[in-house]
C-alpha positions in Angstrom: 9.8 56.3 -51.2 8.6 53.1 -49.6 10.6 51.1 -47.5 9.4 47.7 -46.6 10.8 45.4 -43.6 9.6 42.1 -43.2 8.1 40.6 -39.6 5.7 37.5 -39.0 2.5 37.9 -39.5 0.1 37.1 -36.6 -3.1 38.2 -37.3 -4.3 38.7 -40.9 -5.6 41.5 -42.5 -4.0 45.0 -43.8 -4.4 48.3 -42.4 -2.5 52.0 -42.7 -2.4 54.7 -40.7 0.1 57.0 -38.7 2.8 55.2 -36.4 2.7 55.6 -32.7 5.7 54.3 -31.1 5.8 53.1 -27.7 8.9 52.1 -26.5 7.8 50.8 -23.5 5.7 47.3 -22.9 1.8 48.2 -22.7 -0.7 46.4 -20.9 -4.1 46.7 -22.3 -5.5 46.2 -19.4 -4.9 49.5 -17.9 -2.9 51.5 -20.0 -5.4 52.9 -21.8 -8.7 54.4 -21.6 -10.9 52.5 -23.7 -13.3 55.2 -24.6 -11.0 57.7 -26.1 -8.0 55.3 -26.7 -5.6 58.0 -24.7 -2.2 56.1 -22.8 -2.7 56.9 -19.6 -0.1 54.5 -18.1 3.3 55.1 -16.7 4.7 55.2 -20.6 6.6 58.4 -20.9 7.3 57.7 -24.6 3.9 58.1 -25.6 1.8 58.9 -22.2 -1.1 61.1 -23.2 -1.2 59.9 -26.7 -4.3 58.3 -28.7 -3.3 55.1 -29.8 -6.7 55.7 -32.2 -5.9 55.1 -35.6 -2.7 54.5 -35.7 -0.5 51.8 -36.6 1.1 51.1 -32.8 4.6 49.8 -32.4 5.9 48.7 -29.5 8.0 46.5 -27.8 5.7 43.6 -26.1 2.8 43.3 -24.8 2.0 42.9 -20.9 -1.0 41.7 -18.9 -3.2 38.8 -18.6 -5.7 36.5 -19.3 -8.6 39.0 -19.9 -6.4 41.7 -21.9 -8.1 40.6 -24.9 -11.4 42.4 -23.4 -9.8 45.9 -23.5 -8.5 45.6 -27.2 -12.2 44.9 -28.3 -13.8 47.0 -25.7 -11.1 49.7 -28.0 -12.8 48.1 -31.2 -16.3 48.8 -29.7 -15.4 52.6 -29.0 -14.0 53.2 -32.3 -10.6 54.2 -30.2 -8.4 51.3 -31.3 -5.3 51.2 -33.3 -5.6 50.1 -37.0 -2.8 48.0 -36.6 -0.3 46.4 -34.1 3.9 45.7 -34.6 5.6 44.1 -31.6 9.1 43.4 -31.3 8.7 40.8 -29.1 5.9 37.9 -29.9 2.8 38.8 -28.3 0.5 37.7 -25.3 -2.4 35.0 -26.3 -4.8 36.9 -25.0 -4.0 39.9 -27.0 -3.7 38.0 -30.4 -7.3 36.5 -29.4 -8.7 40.6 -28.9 -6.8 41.6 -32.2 -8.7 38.8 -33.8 -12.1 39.7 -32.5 -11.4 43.6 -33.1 -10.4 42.5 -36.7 -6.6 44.3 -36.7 -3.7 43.0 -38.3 -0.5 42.5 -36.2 3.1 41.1 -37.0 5.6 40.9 -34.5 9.6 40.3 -35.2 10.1 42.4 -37.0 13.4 41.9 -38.8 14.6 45.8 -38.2 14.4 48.0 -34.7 11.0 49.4 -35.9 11.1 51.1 -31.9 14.4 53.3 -32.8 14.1 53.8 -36.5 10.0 54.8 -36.9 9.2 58.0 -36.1 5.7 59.0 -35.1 3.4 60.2 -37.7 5.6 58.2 -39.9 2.9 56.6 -42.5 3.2 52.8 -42.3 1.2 50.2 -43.9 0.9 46.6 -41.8 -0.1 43.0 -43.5 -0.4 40.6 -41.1 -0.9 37.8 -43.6 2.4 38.5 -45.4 4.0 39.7 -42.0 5.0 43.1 -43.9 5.1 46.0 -42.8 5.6 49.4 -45.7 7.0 52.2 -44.0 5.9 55.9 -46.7 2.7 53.7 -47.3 
């Protein structure tokens, strides 16, 4: 059965894959390795954990100006996520890399995707529409 819950688009385009829930706020500037995509920042919800893939939910994003380099530096590597669901609305910078790197992302979602989504759940994410399928 699909379930749908509707957020606000940010950055257009669909993409499926497995979820990977953070629930902490992740910097892409040094929580992850860009060549394998593995969380290696203090995130003990998902430390250790490829964020290649999947469809990553998470609370917010942290970091600065030049965080849009890691999110395509992911792209370039092939370790990226297919598709990104923030709670809160995103950095500029990483809306510019998700842009770049071509992966959809809604934020706002209108349900706590962080406590109700369980990784490996299946989720499809349209970040034209700003929905997000949950048994996609």
């Amino acid at each position: 059965m699909t379930r749908t819950i509707q957020g606000r688009g940010i950055v257009r385009g669909t993409a499926a894959g497995p979820a990977l829930v953070c629930r902490e706020p992740i910097s892409f500037l040094g929580d992850l390795d860009i060549t394998t995509g593995t969380i290696i920042g203090r995130l003990p919800s998902a430390a250790g954990q490829s964020v290649k893939g999947t469809v990553l939910i998470f609370p917010l994003t942290m970091g600065s100006a030049g965080a849009w380099r890691f999110l395509f530096q992911l792209y370039k590597h092939g370790t990226h996520p297919v598709a990104l669901v923030t709670r809160e609305p995103p950095d500029p910078s990483v809306v510019q890399g998700a842009i770049l790197a071509n992966i959809p992302m809604v934020c706002e979602p209108q349900e706590d995707v962080i406590a109700t989504i369980v990784n490996g759940t299946p989720v499809e994410v349209d970040g034209g529409s700003g929905v997000i399928r949950l048994g996609a």
